[in-house]
N, C-alpha and C positions, 0 to 999 in steps of 0.2 A: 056307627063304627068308631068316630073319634073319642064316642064315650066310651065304649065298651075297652080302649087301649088306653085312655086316663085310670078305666078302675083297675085295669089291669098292671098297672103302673103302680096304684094307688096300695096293693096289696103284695106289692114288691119281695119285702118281708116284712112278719109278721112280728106283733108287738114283743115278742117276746126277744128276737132278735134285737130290736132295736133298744130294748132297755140294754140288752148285754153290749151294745155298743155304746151306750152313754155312759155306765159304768167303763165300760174300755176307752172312753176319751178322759174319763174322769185320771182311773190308774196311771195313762198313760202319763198325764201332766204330773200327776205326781212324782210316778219315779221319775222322769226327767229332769225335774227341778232336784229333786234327791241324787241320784248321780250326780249330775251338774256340780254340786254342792260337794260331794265326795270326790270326784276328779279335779276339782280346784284344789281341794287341800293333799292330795295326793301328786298332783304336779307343782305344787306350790314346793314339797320338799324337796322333790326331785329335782327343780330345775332353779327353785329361787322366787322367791315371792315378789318380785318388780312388777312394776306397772306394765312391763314390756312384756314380761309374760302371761300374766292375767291376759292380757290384750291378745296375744298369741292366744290361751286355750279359749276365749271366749270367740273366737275367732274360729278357731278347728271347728266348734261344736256349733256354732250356726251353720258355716258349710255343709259340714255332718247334715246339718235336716234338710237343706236348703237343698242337697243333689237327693237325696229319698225321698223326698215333696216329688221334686224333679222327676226322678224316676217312675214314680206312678203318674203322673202326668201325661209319658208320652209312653206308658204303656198300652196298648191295646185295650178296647173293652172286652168286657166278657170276664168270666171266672165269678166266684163266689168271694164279693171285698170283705164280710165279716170273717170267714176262713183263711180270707190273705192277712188279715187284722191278727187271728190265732198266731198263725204261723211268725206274724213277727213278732209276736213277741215270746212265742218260743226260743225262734232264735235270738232274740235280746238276750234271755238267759244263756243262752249255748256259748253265745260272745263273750260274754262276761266269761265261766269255766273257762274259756279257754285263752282269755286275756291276763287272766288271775296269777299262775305262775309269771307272765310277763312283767305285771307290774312290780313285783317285790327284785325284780332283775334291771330293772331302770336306773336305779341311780350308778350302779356299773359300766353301764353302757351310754349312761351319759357322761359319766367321768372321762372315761376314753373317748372319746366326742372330742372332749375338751382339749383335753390333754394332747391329742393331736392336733391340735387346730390351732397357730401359732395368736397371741396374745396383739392384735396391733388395730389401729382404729378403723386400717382396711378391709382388717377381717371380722370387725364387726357385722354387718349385715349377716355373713357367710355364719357367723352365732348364731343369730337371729333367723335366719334359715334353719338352721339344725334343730333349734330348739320349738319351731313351728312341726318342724317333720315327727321330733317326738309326742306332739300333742297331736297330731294327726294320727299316727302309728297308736295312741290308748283311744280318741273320739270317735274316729271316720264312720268304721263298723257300726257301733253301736248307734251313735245320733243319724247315721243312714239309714238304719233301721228304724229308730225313734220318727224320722221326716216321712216314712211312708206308712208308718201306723195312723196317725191324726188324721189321714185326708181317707185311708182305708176306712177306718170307723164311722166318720163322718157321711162318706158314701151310704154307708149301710140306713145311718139314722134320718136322712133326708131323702130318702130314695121316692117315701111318700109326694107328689109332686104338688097334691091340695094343700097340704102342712108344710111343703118347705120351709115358708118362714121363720114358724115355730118351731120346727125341730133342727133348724140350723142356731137358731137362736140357743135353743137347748143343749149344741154340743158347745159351742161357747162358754156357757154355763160354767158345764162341768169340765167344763177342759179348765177355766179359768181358776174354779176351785180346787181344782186336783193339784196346778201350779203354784197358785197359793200358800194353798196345803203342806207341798212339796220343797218352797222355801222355809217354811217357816217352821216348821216342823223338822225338815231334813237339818237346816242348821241352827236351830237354836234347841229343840227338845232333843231331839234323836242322836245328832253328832256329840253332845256331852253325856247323853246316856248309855251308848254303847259304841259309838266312835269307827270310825268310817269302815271296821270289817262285817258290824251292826248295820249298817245304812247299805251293805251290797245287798247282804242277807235278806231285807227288808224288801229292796227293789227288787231282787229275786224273787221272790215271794209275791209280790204286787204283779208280776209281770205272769207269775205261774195261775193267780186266782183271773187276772184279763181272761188269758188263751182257754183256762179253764171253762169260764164261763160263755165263751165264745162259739168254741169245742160243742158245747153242752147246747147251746140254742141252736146247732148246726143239727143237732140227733132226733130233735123235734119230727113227729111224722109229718111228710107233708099227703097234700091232696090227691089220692091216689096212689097212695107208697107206703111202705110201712116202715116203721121207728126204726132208726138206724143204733146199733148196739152203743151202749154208752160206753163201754170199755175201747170201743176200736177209734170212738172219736178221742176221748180221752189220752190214749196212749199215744201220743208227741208230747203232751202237759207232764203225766206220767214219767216217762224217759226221759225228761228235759230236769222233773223233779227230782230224778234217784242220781244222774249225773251232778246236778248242783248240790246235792248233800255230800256227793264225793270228793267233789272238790275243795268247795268251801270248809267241809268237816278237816278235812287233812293238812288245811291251810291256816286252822288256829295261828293267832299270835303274827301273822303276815306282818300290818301292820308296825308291830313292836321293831320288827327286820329291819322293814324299810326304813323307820326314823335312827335304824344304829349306824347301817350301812350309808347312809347320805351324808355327802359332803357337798356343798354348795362351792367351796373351796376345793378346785383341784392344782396344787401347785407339784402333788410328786406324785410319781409314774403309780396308775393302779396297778393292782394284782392283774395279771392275765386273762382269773378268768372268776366270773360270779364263787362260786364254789370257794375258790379260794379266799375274796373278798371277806365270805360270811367267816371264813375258818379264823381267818386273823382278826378279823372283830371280834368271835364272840371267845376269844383265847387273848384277849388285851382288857377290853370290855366288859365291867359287872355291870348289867342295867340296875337302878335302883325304884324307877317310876316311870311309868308311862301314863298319860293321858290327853285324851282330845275331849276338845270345848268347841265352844262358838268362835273365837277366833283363833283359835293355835290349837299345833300338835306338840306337846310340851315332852322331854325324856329328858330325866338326870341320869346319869351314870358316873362309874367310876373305874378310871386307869389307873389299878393297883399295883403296877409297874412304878410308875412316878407319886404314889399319893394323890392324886389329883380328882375330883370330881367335879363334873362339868353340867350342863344344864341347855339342850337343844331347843331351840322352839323355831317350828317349819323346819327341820332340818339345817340349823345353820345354831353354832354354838356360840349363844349368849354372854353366858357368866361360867368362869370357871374359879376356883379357889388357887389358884397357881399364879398364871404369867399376870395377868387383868387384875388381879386382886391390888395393884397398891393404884390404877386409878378407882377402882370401885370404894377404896380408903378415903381416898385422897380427896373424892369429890364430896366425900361425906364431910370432911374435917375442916376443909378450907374457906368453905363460908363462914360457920360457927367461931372457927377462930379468928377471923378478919373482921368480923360484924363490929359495930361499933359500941354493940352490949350484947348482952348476952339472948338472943334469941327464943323466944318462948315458943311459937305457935308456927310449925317448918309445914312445909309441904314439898312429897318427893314424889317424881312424874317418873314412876317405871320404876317394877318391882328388881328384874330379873333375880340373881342369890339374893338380895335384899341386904347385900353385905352394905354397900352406901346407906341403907338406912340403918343398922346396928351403926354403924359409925356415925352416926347423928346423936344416934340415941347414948353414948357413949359420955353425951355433954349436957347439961341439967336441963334439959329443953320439957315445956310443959304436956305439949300437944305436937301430933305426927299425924299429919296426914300422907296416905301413899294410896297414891290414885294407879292401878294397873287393869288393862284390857281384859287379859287373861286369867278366867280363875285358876286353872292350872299351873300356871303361873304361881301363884300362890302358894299352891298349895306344896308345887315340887321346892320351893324356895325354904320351906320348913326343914328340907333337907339338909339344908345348908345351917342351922342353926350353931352349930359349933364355929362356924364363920363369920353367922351373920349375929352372934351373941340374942340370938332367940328372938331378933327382932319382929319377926310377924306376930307374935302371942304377948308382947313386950304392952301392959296396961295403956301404956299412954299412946300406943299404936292404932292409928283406925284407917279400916282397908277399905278402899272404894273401888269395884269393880265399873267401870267406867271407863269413857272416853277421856284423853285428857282437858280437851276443847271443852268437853258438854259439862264436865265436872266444874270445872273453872268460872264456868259460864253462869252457873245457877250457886256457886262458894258462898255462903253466906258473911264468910269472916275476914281477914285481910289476916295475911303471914306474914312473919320479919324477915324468914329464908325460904326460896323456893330451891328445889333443887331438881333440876332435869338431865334423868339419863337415859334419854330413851334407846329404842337398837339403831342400829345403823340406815341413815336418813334413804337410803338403796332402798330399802324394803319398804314398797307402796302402803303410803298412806304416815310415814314415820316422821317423810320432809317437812309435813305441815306442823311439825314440831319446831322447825329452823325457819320460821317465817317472822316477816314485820306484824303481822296483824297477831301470831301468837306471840309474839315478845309486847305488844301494847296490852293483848289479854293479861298477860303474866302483870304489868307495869299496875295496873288496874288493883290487884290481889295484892300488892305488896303495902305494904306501911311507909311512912314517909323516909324513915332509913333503911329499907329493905333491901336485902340483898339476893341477887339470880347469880345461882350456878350451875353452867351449863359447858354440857360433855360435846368433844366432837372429835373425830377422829381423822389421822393424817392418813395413814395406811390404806389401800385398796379407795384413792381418791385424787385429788392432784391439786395445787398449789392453790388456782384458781377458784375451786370449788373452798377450799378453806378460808382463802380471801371473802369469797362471797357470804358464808356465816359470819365471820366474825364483821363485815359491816351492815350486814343486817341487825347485828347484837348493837351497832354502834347507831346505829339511825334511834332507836327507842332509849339504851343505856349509854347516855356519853362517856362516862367513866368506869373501863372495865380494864382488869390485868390478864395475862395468859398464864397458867401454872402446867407443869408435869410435865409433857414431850417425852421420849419425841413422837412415836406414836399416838398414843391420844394427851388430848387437850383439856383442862378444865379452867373454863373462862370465868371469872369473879365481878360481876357489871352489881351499877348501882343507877341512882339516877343521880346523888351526890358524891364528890370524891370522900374515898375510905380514908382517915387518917389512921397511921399507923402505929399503935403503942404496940412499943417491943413490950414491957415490962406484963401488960396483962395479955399479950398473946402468951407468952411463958407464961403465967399462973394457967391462964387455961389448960396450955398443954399438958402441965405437971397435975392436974388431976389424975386421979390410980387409974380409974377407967380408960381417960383419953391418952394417958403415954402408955398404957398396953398394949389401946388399940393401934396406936402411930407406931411402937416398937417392932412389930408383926412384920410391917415395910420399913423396917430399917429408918427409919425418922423419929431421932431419940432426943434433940433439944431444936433451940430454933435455928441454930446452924443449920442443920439439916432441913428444916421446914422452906427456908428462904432461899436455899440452893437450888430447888424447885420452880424457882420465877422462871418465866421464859421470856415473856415482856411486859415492862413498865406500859402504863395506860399510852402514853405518844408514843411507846416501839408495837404496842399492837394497831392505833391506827393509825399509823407510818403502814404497816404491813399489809392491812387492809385496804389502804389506800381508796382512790373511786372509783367508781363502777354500779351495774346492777344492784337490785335490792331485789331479795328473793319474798317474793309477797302470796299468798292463797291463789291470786287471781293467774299472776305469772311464776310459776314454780318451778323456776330453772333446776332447782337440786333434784326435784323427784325425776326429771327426762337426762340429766345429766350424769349424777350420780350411779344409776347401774352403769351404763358404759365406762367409767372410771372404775369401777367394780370388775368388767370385766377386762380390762386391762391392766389390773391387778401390778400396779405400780405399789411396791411395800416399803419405797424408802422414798418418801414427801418430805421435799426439807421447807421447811420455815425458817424464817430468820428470828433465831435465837440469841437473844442478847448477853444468855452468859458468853457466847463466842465471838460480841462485836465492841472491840475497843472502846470503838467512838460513841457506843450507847451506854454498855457496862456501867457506867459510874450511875445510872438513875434507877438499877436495880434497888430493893431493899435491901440484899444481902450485903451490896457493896454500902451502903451507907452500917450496917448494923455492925460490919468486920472492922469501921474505925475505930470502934472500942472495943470489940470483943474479939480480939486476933484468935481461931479456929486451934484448938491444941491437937495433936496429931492423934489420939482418940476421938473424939470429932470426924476429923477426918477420915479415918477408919470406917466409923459405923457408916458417911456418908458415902465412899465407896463402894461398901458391902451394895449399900442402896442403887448406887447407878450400876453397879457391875450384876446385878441382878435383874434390871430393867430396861436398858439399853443396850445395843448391840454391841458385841466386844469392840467393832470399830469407831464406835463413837468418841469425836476428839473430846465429848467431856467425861468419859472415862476415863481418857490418857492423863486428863488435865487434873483430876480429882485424884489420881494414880500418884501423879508427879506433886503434888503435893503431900502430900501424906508420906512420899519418899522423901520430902527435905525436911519434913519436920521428923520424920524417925529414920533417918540412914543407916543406924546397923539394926534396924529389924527385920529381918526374913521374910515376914509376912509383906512389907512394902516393896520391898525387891521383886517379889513376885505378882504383886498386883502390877506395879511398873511393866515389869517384865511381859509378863503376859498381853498388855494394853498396847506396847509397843510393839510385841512379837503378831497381836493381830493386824497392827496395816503395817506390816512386814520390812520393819525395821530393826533386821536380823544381828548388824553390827552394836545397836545398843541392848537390843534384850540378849547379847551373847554377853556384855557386861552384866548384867542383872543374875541370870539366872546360873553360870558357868561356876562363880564362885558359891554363891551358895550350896550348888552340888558339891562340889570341891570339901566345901567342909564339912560333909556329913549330911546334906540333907537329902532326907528319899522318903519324903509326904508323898501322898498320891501327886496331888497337886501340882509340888513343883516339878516332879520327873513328870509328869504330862506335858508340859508346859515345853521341858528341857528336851524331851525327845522330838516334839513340834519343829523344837528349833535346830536341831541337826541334823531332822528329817529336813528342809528348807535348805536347809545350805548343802545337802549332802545334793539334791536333786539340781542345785541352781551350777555345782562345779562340777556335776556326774557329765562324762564323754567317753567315747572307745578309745580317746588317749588318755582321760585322766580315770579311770574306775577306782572305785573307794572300797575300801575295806573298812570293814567293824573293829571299831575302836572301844576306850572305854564306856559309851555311852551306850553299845549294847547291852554289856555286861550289868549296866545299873538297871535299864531297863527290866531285863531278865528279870533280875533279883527283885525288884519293886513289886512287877506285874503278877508274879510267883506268889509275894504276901498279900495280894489287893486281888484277887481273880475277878468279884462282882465289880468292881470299878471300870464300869463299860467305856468312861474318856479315855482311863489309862492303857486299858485294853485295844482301842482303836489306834491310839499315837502309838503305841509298842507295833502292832500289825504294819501300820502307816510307815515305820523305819525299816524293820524286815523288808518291805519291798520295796524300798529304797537299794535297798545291800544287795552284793550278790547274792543267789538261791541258799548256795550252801552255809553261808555266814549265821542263819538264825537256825540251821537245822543241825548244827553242830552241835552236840550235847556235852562240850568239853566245858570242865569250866577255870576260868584263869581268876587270879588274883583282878579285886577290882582295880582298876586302873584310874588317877585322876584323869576326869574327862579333858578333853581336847580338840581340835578342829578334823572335820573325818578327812 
């Protein structure tokens, strides 16, 4: 009898079942590795590529199997496990359909997330909650599904109780190959071949031929019964397939969506509602490329409103040609012209526009190397060729798709300049760029007067964390300067001090190629070059002071850094030595202005420069402002730089000297009536009461007349708006018109 229910055991089901379950353990590891694979780079845009969220979705998606394990576990026996095995992975596809619209509506509803959810280190966690709850909200379903397929299958294929052994060994096997399979495959061939709306398709598909074959070994006659119809087993595979054609078919270009709509940066209120989101995007918004790779989801686009085309990789914008462009110059420039000769053989760590590397190449350098992860990268960087002076196709250019570690590591040659700008040390895996042991790599590559320059940024970070790079740059290079501010940084380390020849830094810069490229940002002689210092080599390690060293092993930036991310502090001061008396004098600038006192053209262009790059409130605005006003006092144009500088930290009693006359004598530039109606909107509101109410004076009437000839001029148009409601109702709806008035106090 105990044999007769071993054979009976023994024939549990039949081989043909259990091949279709070894292919269904195989399927299964693969699409899960594939998913997997596509849900990372799919939450990565949406939520922000940190270490903290990686760790959050790999997190959701072990749960995920770890309760559907669970769930067949303390299911009851009984039931047909190859049939339960079909049915999920039916439903894997059914999830997917109907998770599909969800996903391309994510970064909406995480914005609003954000944006409601006040910015403080308390409510950190309370982020970190929400952002777990969003990757549970794409994983739960499906990897619950996925955790009760593997042990469903497995069932089936070891039921035989002589061969356990062997056929559990066997679903191992192919489980192990199918995940294999499923990384390696899912992200390195398949995600740059057709790119993650390719890779559902695909798992779709894997999951329909499982259930299919599943289905199919169920229709088998058995002993005593006749063949079950193959179309009635079929039809859940069937219906599950005509459903995912509909969806997925009508869902072209999904993808494309998601990378336009995401902002990893939510600082101003989203639109209401998804709908609206896509409408204002894609009516701002030219896309010009999209592509995914093995490690990015790469989109240029351009906002033909401003000029501007910009370049996303994971949902967070890189490089743009607009606000960024004079440090992506600027890091290109400042080694080559500091260097102690002329630099032959450069290497630059990160492509993004590639503009840092035109600006390299800009100076008679022999050999370029640019080491970047991403080939999309790359590739959308060609876009940028009118910026980046064609630099990717540029002969002496040679591109390494590569690590920047692993490149460095095996470099056969030693460079004069290194140059490193990788993305923002936040995004996992970037910090190992800001480490002691990569600054001894780098040390290693360089030549005996070699020089490293290296980017890092103030913004979305905090005092401390910038402290901590710049002494890690000081532990391997003891002699390095700070350039650019105030937002980002470009640090200049050697291992010997640079000495400084004014006379061939000026020959360099006065080459045709490198004062066009320096022209672009407003830095037109070396006046301007050297107003640029932030600090002399003792005011950076004064700044830097002691502390930690951020090392491979202890990596305080990569655990620090997002949370400074999301607290999104945008104004990080550093102590800047053009604004510290007591250090000032060991500037270059101030040594080079002994002899060559700035002529008020000079000062000009170097205005133009910080009033383009710096916030209007910045005191060295005011200060470059106020110079340029003593050296040309009856020109228009100073008065209004002044004006304006002072009118922004809201020193109304001097920019009412500045700006009042000039209007007085005829001047009505967009410009300066911008500026001028700023300023008596402010005084109008600061002396507005139910005893004192103000009436429109001559300043509306210049407005009117101004804003009448200039309609596209959206500042002018805001300050005119800005004054009217200021005024009584009726004062800007009056269509009378009076003689202009010399302006006066409202």
């Amino acid at each position: 009898v105990v044999g007769a229910a071993a054979a009976a055991e023994d024939v549990a089901y039949p081989r043909r079942a259990v091949r279709a379950a070894l292919i269904g353990v195989m399927l299964s590891g693969f699409t899960s590795m594939l998913y997997q694979v596509t849900w990372i780079r799919l939450l990565a845009i949406v939520l922000g590529a940190s270490t903290y969220a990686f760790t959050l979705i790999l997190t959701a998606f072990i749960l995920g199997i770890g309760l559907g394990s669970f769930w067949l576990m303390t299911r009851k026996e009984g039931g047909d496990s190859l049939k339960l095995y079909g049915w999920t992975q039916v439903g894997l596809v059914l999830s997917l359909c109907v998770a599909l619209p969800l996903y391309v509506r994510l970064p909406h509803l995480f914005r609003w997330s954000e944006w409601m959810l006040t910015r403080a280190v308390e409510t950190w966690p309370i982020f970190q909650g929400i952002t777990f709850a969003f990757c549970c909200v794409v994983l739960l379903v499906p990897t619950f599904i996925m955790g009760a397929a593997f042990p469903a299958a497995a069932r089936v294929a070891t039921a035989k109780v002589s061969e356990v052994g062997r056929e559990l060994g066997g679903v191992y096997l192919w489980n192990t190959v199918g995940t294999i399979s499923g990384s390696v495959l899912g992200g390195l061939v398949l995600m740059p071949f057709w790119g993650m709306q390719g890779n559902f398709i695909a798992g779709a598909v894997a999951n329909l031929i499982a259930a299919g074959l599943a289905f199919r070994a169920l229709s088998a006659p058995k002993e005593g019964e006749g063949a079950v119809p193959a179309w009635r087993t079929l039809a859940p595979v069937g219906v599950a397939a005509v459903l995912a054609a509909v969806v997925l078919g009508s869902m072209q270009g999904w993808p494309q969506r998601l990378s336009s709509i995401a902002a990893v940066r939510a600082y101003q209120k989203p639109p209401e509602s998804y709908a609206k989101l896509v409408e204002d995007t894609e009516r701002t918004i030219v896309p010009r490329f999209y592509a995914d790779d093995t490690f990015a989801t790469v989109m240029v686009g351009d906002l033909a409103s401003e000029n501007l085309r910009f370049m996303k990789i994971n949902g967070k914008t890189d490089a743009t040609n607009g606000g960024d462009i004079e440090t992506q110059v600027m890091a290109g420039h400042l080694g080559v012209l500091l260097h102690p000769r002329d630099p032959k053989n450069v290497l630059v760590i990160g492509s993004g526009a590639a503009i840092t590397t035109g600006s390299v190449l800009a100076h008679p350098v022999e050999r370029l190397d640019m080491v970047e992860i991403s080939p999309a990268v790359i590739e959308a960087a060609r876009l940028f060729k009118a910026d980046n002076r064609n630099a990717v196709d540029d002969p002496r250019t040679h591109v390494h798709i590569d690590d920047a570690k692993t490149f460095m590591a095996l470099a056969p040659i030693k460079y004069d300049l290194i140059v490193s700008v990788p993305s923002n040390p936040w995004v996992t895996g970037v910090s190992g760029l800001f480490t002691r042991d990569f600054f001894q790599l780098v040390d290693k590559h360089l030549t005996d007067d070699g020089v490293l320059v290296q980017w890092i940024h103030t913004y979305e970070s905090n005092r401390e964390l910038v402290r901590l790079v710049m002494r890690t740059l000081h532990d391997t290079f003891p002699h390095a300067t700070t350039w650019l501010g105030p937002e980002d940084l470009v640090m200049v380390a050697s291992r010997k001090p640079l000495s400084f020849d004014a006379a061939a830094v000026a020959a360099r810069m006065a080459r045709p190629d490198v004062k066009a490229d320096l022209a672009r940002v407003e830095i037109h002689d070396l006046f301007g070059l050297l107003s640029k210092q932030v600090h002399t080599e003792a005011g950076q390690k004064d700044f830097a002071g002691e502390g930690p060293i951020n090392t491979d092993d202890h990596n305080l930036l990569e655990y620090a850094s997002p949370v400074a991310f999301f607290l999104a502090n945008l104004d990080v001061r550093v102590k800047d030595e053009r604004r510290a008396p007591d250090s000032g004098p060991g500037l270059l600038l101030h040594q080079y202005l002994r002899e060559h006192p700035p002529t008020a053209e000079q000062v000009a262009g170097l205005y133009r420069n910080v009033e383009r790059y710096h916030s209007e409130k910045d005191p060295v605005v005011r200060g470059v402002a106020a110079l340029w006003r003593s050296l040309a006092p009856e020109d228009p144009a100073s008065a209004l730089a002044l004006g304006r500088a002072v009118l922004a930290q809201g020193d109304l009693t001097l920019a009412a000297s500045l700006l009042e006359p000039e209007v007085a004598k005829g001047g009505r530039s967009p410009e300066l009536v911008t500026e001028y109606l700023k300023l008596v909107t402010a005084r109008t509101w600061s002396a507005r009461t139910v005893w004192t109410p103000m009436n429109a004076d001559g300043a509306l009437e210049v407005g009117r007349e101004v804003a009448a000839r200039h309609p596209q001029d959206t500042k002018l148009q805001k300050a005119f708006k800005a004054y009217c409601e200021a005024l009584p109702p009726a004062a800007c709806a009056s269509t009378a018109r009076t003689p202009t008035a010399a302006p006066g106090g409202p």
